[in-house]
N, C-alpha and C positions, 0 to 999 in steps of 0.2 A: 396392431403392428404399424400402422399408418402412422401414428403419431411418434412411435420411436426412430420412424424412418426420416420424418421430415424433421424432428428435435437433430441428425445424425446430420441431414445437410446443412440445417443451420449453423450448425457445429463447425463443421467445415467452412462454410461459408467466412465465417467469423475469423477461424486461422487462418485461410489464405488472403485475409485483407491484412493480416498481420505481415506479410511479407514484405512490404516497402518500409518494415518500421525493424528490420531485423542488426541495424547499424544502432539504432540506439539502444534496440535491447542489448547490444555486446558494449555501449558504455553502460548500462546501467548496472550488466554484471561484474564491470573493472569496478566503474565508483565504488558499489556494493562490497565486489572483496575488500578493496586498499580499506575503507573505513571500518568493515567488521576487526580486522587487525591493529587497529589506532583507536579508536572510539566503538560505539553501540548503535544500533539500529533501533531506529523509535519508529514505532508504526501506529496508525489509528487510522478506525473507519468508522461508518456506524449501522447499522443494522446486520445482517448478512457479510458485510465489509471490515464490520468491528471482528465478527468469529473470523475472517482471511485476516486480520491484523496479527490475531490469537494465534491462530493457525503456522503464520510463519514466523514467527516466535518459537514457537515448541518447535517447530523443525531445526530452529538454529542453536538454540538452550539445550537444546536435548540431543536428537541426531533423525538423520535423514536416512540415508543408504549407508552410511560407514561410521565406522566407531571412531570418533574424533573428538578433539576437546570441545568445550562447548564455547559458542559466540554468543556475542553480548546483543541480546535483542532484548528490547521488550514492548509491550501494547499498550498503549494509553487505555483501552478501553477494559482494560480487568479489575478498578479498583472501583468498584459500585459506591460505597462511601463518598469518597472524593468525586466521582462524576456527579452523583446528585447534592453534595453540599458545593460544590462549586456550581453546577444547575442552578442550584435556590439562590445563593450568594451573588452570582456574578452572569447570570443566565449562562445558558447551553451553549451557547454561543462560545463559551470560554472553557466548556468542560476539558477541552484537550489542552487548550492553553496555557492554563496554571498547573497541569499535569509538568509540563511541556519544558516550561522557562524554571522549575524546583530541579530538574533534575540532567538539563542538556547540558553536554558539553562542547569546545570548539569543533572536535573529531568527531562530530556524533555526522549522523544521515536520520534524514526522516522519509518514511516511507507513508503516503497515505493510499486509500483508495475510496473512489466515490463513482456509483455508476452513473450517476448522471451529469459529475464534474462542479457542482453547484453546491453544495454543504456549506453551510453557513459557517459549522463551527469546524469544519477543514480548511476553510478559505482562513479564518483567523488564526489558525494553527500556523499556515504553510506560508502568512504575514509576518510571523513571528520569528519562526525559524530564519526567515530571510532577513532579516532584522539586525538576529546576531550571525550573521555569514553562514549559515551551515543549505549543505543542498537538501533539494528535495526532489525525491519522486512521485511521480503521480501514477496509480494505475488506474486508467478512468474509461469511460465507455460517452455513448453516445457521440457528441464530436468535441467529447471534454470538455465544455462547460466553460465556466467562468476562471477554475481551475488549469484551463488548461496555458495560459499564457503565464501566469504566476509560480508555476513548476518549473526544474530546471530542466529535468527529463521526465517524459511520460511514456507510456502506450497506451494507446485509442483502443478500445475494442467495438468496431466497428455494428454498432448493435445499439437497439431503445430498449430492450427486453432483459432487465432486470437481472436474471438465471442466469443468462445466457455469459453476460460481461462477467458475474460471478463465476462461471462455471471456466472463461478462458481465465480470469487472473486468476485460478486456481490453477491452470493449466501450464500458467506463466513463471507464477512464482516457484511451482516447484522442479521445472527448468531450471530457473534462476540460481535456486538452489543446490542442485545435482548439478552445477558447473561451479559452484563454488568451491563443493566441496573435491 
C-alpha cells in the first residue's frame, strides 16, 4: 500500500504544478475547438506518447462522453509501413515528417507529445509544421526540452518520471476533450 500512496502524492504533486499553466490550457482548448471545425488534428508521439497520440484520435473519431459527429483527427504513428519505409528511406528522423507534409492542410493543428521534450523526430515534425504556418502544441514533461521554445503552446508536466507525465497528459487530454465536447 505504501507505494500506491506515494504513486497518489506524486500524482497530485504533478496536477497542482499544473495550476499556474491553467491560462494556456484554456487557449489550447479554444485553438483545439476553432481548428477541429476548419481543419484536422494531427497528433504524434513515440513510444507510450505514440499509444496517447492513438488514444485521442479514437476519442475524437469516435466519441468521448456524448454521441456527436465525429472530428477529424488522426496519428501519425498508426501506419507501421510508412513509419519503417520512411525510417529506412529518409531515417527516423523523418518518420512523422513525410507522414506530415502528404497529408496537412492550412487549418490543420498539430498535437505532439514527448516526455522529455527532445525527440529528434518531433523536433523535425514541429519544424515543419512551422514551416507551413500551421500551430503546434506540445504536451511535454520535464522542463520541456528542446521542444519546448519551438511550440506554440505547451503544458509542462512538472516530472523526470516517464508514467508519471504519461499518466497527467492522459489526464489532460481527456479534459481537453470533455470540454470540447
Amino acid at each position: 500500500m505504501k507505494n500506491l500512496k506515494e504513486k497518489h502524492k506524486v500524482h497530485n504533486e504533478a496536477i497542482n504544478s499544473l495550476y499556474d499553466q491553467y491560462q494556456e490550457l484554456d487557449r489550447i482548448i479554444q485553438l483545439t475547438s476553432s481548428h477541429l471545425f476548419k481543419g484536422k488534428l494531427i497528433l504524434a508521439g513515440n513510444g507510450g506518447s505514440a499509444a496517447d497520440a492513438q488514444h485521442v484520435a479514437a476519442e475524437l473519431t469516435g466519441r468521448f462522453k456524448i454521441e456527436r459527429n465525429a472530428l477529424p483527427a488522426i496519428a501519425l504513428t498508426v501506419d507501421t509501413s510508412a513509419i519503417t519505409a520512411i525510417g529506412n528511406d529518409f531515417g527516423f528522423e523523418n518518420i512523422f515528417t513525410r507522414q506530415f507534409e502528404a497529408i496537412r492542410c492550412s487549418e490543420d493543428l498539430l498535437w505532439i507529445f514527448s516526455t522529455s521534450g527532445n525527440s529528434k523526430n518531433l523536433v523535425t515534425l514541429t519544424k515543419s509544421a512551422k514551416q507551413y504556418g500551421l500551430k503546434v502544441v506540445g504536451f511535454l514533461g520535464c522542463n520541456g526540452g528542446v521542444l519546448k521554445p519551438l511550440v506554440d503552446h505547451s503544458i509542462i508536466v512538472n516530472s523526470d518520471q516517464t508514467d508519471i507525465i504519461q499518466e497527467i497528459h492522459i489526464f489532460l487530454f481527456h479534459y481537453i476533450i470533455d470540454q470540447i465536447e
